[in-house]
N, C-alpha and C positions, 0 to 999 in steps of 0.2 A: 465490526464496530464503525469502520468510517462508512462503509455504502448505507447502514441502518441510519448513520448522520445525514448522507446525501440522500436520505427519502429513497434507499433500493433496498427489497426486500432483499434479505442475508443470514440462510443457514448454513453454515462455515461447512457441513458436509454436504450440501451440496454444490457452494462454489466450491471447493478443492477439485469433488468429482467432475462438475463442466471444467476446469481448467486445465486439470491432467488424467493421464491414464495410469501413470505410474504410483507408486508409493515413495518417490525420495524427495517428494518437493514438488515446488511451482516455480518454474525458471520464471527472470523478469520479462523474456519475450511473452509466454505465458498469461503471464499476470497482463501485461498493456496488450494485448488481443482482447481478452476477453472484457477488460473495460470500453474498449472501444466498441464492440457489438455490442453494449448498453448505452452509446452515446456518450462514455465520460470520457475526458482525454487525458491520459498518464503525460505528465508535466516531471522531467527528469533536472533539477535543480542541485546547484552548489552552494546552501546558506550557512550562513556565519551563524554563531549562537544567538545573537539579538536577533535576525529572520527568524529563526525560529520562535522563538519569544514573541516575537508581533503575529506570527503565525498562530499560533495557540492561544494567544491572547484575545485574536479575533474570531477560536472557534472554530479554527481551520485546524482538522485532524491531517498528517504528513507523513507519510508512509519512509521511514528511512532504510534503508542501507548500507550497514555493516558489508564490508569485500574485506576478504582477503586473497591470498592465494589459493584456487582450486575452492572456494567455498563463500561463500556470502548468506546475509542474512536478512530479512526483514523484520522489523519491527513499526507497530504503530505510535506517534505520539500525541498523545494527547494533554499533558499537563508539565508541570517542572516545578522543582521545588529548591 
């Protein structure tokens, strides 16, 4: 959903397959390689909930970051209620 936002074609089976070989995941090194061999740059951010808010507000989809220990997660946001 955000690269179909930034004007890049995006079938979720086949970026996974260009990102990894595996089946457990796409580590974040991963993930920022293969945006950068498209020209876009993974921008690693610490915002407060109002950034985000102005962020979505303007449109801008924000890939977050759930960590814990041994495990993290992504999600995309694109709205709040």
């Amino acid at each position: 959903m955000a690269l179909r936002h930034m004007g890049q074609p995006a079938d979720p089976r086949e970026v996974y397959a260009e990102m990894t070989s595996t089946s457990s995941g796409v580590a974040g090194w991963q993930l920022d390689r293969w945006l950068r061999q498209r020209g876009l740059e993974p921008v690693d951010l610490s915002l407060t909930l109002d950034a985000v808010r102005v962020a979505v507000e303007r449109d801008l989809p924000l890939l977050a970051t759930r960590s814990r220990m041994l495990m993290s997660h992504m999600e995309l946001v694109v709205g709040f209620d």
